[in-house]
C-alpha positions in Angstrom: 24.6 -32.8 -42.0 23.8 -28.9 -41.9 21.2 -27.8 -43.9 18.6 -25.2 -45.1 15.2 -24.8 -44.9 12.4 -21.7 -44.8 10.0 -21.7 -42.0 6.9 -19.2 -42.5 5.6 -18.3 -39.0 2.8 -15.3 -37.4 4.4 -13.7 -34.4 2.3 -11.0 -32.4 4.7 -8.7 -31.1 4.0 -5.4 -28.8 5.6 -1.9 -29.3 7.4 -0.4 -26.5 5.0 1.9 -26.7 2.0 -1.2 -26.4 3.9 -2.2 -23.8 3.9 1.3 -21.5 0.3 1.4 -22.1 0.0 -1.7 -20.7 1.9 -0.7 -17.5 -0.3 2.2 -17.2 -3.9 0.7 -17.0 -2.7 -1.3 -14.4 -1.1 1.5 -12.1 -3.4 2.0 -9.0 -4.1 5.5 -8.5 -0.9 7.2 -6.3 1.6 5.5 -8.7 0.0 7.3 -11.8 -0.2 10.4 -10.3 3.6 9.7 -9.5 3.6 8.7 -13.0 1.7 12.1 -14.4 4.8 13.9 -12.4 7.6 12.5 -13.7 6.5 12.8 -17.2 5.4 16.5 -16.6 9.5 17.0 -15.3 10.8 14.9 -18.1 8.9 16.8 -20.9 9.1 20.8 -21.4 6.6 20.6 -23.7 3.4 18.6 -21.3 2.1 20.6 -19.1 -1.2 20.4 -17.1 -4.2 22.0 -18.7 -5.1 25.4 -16.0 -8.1 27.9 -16.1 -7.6 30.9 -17.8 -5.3 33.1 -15.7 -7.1 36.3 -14.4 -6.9 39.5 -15.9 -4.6 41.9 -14.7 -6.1 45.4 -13.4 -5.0 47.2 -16.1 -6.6 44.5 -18.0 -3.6 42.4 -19.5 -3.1 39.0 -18.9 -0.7 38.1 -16.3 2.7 37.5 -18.1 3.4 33.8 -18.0 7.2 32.2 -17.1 9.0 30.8 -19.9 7.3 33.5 -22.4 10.1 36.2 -22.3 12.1 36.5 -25.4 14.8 33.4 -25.4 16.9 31.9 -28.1 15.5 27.6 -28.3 19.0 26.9 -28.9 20.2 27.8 -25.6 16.9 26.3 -24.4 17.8 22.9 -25.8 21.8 23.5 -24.6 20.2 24.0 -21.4 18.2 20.5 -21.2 21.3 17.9 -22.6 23.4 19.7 -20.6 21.5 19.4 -17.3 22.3 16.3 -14.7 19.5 13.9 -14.9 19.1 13.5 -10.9 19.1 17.4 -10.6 16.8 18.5 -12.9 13.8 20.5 -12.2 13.6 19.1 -8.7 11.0 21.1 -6.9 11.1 21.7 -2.9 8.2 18.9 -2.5 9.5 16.4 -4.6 10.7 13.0 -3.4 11.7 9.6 -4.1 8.1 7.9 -3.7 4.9 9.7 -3.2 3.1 10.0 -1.0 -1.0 10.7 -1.5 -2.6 13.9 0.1 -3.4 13.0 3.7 -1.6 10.2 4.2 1.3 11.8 6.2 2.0 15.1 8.0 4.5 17.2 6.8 5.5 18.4 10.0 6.3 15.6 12.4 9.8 14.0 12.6 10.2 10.0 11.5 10.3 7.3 14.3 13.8 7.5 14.1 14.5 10.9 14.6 11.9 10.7 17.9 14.2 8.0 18.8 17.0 10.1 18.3 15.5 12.7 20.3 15.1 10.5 23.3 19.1 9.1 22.9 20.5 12.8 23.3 18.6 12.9 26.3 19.8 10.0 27.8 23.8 9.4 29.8 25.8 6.7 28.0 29.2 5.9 29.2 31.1 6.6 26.2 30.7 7.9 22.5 30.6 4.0 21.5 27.8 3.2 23.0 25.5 6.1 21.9 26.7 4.7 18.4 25.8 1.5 19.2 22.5 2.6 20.4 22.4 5.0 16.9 23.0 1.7 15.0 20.4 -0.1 16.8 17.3 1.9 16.1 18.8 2.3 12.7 17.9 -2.0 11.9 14.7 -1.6 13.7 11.6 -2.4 11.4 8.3 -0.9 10.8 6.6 -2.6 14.3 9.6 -2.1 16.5 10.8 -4.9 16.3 15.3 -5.8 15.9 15.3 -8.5 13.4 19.2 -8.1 13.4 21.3 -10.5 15.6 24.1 -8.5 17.8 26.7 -10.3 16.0 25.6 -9.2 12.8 25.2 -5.5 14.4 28.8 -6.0 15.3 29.4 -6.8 12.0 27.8 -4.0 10.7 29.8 -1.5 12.5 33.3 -2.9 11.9 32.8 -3.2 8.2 30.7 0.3 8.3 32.7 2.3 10.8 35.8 -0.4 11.6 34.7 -0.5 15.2 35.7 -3.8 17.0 33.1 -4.3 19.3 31.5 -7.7 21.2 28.1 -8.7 20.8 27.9 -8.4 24.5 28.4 -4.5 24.8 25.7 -4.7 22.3 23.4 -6.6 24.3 24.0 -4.3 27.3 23.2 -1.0 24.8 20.1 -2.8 23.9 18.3 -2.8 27.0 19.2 0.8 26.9 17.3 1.2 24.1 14.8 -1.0 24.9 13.7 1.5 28.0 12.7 3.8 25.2 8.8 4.8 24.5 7.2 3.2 23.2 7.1 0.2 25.5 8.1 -2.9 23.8 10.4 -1.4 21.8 13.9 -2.8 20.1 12.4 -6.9 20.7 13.6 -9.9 19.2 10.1 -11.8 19.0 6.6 -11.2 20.2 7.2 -13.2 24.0 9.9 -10.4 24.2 7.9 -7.3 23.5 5.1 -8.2 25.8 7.2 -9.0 28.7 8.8 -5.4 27.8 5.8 -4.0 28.3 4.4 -5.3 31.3 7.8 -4.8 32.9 7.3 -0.9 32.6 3.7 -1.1 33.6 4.5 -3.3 37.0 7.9 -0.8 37.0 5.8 2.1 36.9 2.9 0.9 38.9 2.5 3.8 41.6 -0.9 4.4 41.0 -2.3 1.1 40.2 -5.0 -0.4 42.9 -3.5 -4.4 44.0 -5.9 -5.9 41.8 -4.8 -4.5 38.9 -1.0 -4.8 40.0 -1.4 -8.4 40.9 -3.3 -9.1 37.6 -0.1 -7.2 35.7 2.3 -9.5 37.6 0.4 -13.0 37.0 0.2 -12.0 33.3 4.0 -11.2 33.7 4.5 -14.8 34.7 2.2 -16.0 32.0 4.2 -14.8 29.2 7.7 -15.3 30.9 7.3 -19.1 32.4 4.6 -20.6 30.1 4.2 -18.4 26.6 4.0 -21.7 24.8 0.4 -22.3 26.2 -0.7 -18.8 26.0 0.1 -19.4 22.9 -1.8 -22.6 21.9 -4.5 -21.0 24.2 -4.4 -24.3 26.7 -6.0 -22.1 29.4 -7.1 -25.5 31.5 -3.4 -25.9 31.8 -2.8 -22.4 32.7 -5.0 -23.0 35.6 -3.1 -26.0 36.8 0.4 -24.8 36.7 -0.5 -21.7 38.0 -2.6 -22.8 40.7 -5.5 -19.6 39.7 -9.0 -20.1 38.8 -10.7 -19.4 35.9 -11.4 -15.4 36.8 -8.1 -14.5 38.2 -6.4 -16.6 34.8 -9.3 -13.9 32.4 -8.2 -10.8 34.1 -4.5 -11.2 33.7 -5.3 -12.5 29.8 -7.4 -9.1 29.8 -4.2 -7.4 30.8 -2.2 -8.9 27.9 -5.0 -8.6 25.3 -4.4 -4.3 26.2 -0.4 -4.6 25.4 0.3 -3.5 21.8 2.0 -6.8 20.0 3.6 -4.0 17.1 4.6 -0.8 19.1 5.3 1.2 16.5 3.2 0.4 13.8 0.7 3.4 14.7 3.4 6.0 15.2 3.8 8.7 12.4 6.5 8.0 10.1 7.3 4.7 11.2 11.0 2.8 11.5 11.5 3.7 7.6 10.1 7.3 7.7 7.3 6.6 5.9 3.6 6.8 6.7 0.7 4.0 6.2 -0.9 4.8 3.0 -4.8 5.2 2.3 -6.5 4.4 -0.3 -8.7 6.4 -2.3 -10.8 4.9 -4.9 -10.8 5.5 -8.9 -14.2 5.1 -9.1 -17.6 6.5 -7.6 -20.4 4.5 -8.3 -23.8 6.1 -6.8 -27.6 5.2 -6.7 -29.9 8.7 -7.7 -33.4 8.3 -8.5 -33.0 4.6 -8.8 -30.8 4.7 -11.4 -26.9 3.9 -10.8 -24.3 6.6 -12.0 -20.2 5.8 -12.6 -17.7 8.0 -12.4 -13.9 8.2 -12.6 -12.2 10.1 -9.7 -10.7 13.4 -10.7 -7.5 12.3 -9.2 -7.3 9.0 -11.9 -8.5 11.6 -14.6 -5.7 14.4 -15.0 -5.8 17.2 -17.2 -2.7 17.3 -19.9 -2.2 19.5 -22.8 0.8 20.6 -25.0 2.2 23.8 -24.2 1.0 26.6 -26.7 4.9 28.1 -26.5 6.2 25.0 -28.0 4.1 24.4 -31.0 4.4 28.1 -31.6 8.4 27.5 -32.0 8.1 24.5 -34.0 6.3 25.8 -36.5 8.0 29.0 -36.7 10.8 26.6 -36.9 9.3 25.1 -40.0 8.1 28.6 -41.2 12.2 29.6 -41.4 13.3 25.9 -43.5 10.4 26.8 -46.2 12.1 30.2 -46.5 15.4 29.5 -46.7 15.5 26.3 -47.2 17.9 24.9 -44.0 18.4 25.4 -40.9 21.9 25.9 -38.5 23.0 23.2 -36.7 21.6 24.6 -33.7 18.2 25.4 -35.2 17.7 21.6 -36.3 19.1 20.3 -32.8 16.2 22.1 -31.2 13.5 21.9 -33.5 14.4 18.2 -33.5 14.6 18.6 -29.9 11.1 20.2 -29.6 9.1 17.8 -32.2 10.5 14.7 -30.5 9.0 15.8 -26.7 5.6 17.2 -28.4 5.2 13.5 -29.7 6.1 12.0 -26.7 3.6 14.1 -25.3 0.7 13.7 -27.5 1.5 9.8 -27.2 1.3 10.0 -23.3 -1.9 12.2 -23.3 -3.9 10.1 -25.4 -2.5 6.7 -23.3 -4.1 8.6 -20.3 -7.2 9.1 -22.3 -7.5 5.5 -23.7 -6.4 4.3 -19.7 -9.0 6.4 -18.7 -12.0 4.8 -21.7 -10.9 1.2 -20.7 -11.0 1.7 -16.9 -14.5 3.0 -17.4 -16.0 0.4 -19.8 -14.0 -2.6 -17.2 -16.3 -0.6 -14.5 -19.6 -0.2 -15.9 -19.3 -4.0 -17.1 -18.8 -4.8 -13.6 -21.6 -2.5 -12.3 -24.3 -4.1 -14.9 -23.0 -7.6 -13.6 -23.5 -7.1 -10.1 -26.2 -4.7 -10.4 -27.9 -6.2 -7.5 -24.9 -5.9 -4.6 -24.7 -2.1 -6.1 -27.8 -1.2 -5.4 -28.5 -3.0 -2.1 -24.7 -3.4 -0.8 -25.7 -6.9 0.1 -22.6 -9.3 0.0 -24.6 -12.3 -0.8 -26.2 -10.9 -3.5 -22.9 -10.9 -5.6 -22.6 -13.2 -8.1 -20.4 -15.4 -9.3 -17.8 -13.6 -11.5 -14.3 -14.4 -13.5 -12.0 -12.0 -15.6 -14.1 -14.2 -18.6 -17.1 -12.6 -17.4 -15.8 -9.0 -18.0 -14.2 -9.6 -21.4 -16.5 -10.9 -23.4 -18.9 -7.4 -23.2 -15.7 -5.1 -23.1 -14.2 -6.7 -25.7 -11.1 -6.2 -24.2 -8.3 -9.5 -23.5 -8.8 -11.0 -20.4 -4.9 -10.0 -19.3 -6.5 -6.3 -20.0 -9.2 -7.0 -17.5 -6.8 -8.4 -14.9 -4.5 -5.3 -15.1 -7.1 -3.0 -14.9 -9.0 -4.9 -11.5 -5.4 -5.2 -9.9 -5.1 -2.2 -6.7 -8.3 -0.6 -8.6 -11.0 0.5 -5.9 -14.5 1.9 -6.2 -16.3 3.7 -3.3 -20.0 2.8 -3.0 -22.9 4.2 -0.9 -22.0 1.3 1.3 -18.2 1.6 1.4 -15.2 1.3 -0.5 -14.3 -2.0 -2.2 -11.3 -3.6 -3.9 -12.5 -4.4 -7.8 -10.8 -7.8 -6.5 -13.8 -8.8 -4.0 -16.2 -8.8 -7.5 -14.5 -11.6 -8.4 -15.0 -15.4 -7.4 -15.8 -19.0 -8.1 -19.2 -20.1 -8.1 -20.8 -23.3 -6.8 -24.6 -24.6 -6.5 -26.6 -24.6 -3.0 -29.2 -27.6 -2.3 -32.4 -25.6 -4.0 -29.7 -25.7 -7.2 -29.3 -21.9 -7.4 -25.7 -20.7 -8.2 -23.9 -18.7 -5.6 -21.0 -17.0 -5.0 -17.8 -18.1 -2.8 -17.9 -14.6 -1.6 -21.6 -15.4 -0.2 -20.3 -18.8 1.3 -17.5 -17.1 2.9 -19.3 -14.0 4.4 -21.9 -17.2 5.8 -18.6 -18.8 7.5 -17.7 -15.7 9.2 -21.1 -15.1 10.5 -21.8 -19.1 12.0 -17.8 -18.2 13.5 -18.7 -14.7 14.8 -22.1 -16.4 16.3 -20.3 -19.5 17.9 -19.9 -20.2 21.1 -16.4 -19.1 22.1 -16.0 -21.2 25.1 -16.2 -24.2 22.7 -15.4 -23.1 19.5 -16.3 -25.2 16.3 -13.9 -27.2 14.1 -13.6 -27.3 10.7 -16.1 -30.4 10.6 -18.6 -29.0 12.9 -18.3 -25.9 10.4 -19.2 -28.0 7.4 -22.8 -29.5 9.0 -23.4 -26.1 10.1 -22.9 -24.8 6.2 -24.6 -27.7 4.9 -27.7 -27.1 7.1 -27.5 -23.6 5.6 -27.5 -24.9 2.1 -23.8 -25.3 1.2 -22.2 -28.6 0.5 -18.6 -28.2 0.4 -16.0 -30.4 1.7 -14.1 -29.6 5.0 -10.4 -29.2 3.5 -12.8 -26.2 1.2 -14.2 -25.0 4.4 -10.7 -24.6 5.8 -9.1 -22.8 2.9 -12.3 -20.3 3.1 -11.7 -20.0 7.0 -7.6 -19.6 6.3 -9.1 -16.7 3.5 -10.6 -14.6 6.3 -7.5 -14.7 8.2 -9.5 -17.0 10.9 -7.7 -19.0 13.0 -8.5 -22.8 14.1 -11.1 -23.5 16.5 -8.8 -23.9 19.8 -6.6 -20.6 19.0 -10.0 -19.0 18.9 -11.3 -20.5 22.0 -11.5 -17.8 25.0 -12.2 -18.0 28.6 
């Protein structure tokens, strides 16, 4: 049967305007600067705060743009009337940005140096240099063509309705792949070292034997047996290639010198785009022994309304008390012009409150690990969850997390993810607590120390911890090993 009933619930619900917050404490620092700049296009009425403008020599101010006589009707005509994607785009402006520093303006993209070296090259037709064009255009940001020839042909019958066979395409791409960098335009990493020692041994004029015959039995090494390269089985090496053990270490010495990602270090990459760097929101600094925070100026902008704006508004308001009404055009802009300076005013003081939480998540963090701060000792962090950091903020521990997440701080001992702070804890034999972070930089050390001829295994690595004071199983000791990006013992076993 259908019935009735009344249900009395308590729902927490966030504003949109709770909700934008939200997504701006946990912006890391290039994306709120890209942030700051759209809102500054978007609203006539934000602008960034500027020193006073120098006096003139006759001793007026410098007349400022957008302060000559104007009607704000036409002013507001002029904003809903404007396309979206077209307005008030300046000559620097871009899809993503880009932080100071972290590209130069000036040099071309990868592709277009690759482009550069196809006009210089014969083809023998039009196809094939679109072939080519098409290639360099599905290579990724290391070089490498993750793209099968059939699905290149593919690509250019449904793109440009060329028929082609995937085995032109194969021909074009050992075209391409004689282009510099070495390596270039491979299918896998066996491919892109053979590439390259192919041009050095192809180019070897000036090389003394030794070094030639070293380049052609590391040649052989990758080409007949990359599989134990690989797996570093160098005792096997040494049988099927009939070598001993110094002739095998200077044709790996060879191969160690080849570039596995050939154009990773190259200015604008595959895509166009250059590495980023980071640069912290936070300066934390030992002076007379006593530590000092600060925020970046970058992560703290300047915004203000602009003066011209309230002016109109209230003159706006000035006119209704008057007469008592506005034209239609008058209340279209004054409505126009009170909705932006509250947007505005809303976005500033978000920046502000951002600005107070970072700040007080920081200085909580600081007064935690107080010790590793002052000494930039690794081991002397202690152990430290989101928990840790909300109760003294007063802040919700999803606050916390948004605010650690792509934060950095720059020390006097270097600069630091807000993410390294934080970590389990566990108890050594003498019953102090530790950190994982200390247990971790202790594995890296007994790894960095051992002997590389007969590295240790996972189970030699947990005695070793334990006679340092850490108990931990060997499936933990792995996971902490697989954390520093260390391989197992045989792949770090070396000749």
């Amino acid at each position: 049967m259908l019935g009735q009933s009344l249900k009395q619930s308590q729902l927490q619900k966030l504003s949109p305007r709770q909700i934008q917050l939200m997504q701006l404490m946990q912006l890391p620092l290039y994306e709120l600067e890209q942030r700051v700049k759209e809102e500054l296009e978007r609203n006539p009425t934000l602008e960034e705060a500027a020193p006073e403008a120098p006096m003139e020599p006759d001793g007026q101010e410098a007349e400022k743009a957008g302060d000559d006589p104007f009607e704000m009707e036409e002013l507001f005509q002029q904003y809903i009337d404007d396309d979206p994607t077209n307005y008030q785009q300046s000559s620097n402006s871009d899809d993503t940005y880009d932080a100071p520093g972290s590209y130069t303006a000036d040099e071309n993209t990868f592709f277009e140096y690759l482009q550069g070296q196809l006009a210089n090259l014969e083809f023998d037709s039009p196809l094939d240099r679109t072939i080519a064009l098409q290639i360099i255009g599905n290579l990724d940001d290391d070089g490498y063509l993750q793209r099968m020839p059939s699905a290149i042909a593919d690509d250019l019958l449904i793109n440009y309705d060329i028929d082609v066979d995937s085995r032109r395409i194969k021909d074009v791409l050992k075209v391409v792949q004689s282009l510099d960098p070495p390596g270039l335009a491979a299918r896998n990493l066996r491919e892109c070292l053979l590439l390259q020692l192919n041009s050095k041994i192809d180019n070897g004029e000036l090389l003394d034997d030794h070094t030639f015959a070293d380049l052609v039995l590391a040649q052989t090494v990758i080409r007949d047996h990359f599989e134990l390269f690989s797996k570093k089985h160098y005792d096997k090496l040494q049988e099927k290639l009939e070598v001993d053990e110094d002739e095998l270490r200077d044709a790996l010495g060879e191969i160690l010198k080849l570039n596995p990602k050939p154009a990773s270090g190259l200015t604008g990459r595959a895509g166009g785009r250059a590495a980023r760097v980071v640069v912290p929101d936070f300066l934390v600094t030992v002076t007379d022994g006593e530590l000092k925070l600060s925020l970046t100026a970058r992560n703290a902008p300047d915004l203000k309304i602009n003066d011209y704006y309230q002016q109109q508004l209230a003159e706006y308001r000035r006119k209704q008390k008057e007469s008592g009404k506005l034209t239609t055009a008058q209340k279209q802009a004054a409505g126009f012009i009170r909705q932006n300076i509250d947007s505005a005013s809303w976005f500033i003081e978000a920046i502000q409150q951002r600005q107070q939480t970072l700040y007080s998540v920081m200085w909580a963090i600081v007064r935690y690990q107080e010790k590793f701060f002052r000494t930039g000792d690794l081991k002397a962090l202690r152990p430290m969850i989101l928990k840790d950091i909300a109760g003294p903020t007063e802040l919700d521990i999803s606050t916390v997390s948004r605010v650690v997440n792509s934060k950095f701080v720059q020390t006097d001992f270097g600069t630091y993810s807000l993410r390294e702070f934080f970590s389990e804890g566990m108890t050594n034999e003498d019953g102090e607590e530790v950190s994982t972070t200390q247990v971790k930089k202790t594995l890296g050390e007994i790894i960095a120390a051992e002997d590389k001829r007969k590295p240790l295994n996972d189970s030699k690595l947990q005695r070793t911890l334990k006679e340092a004071g850490y108990d931990i199983a060997r499936r933990t000791v792995a996971k902490y090993r697989e954390q520093l990006g260390l391989p197992v013992a045989r792949l770090r076993k070396e000749l």
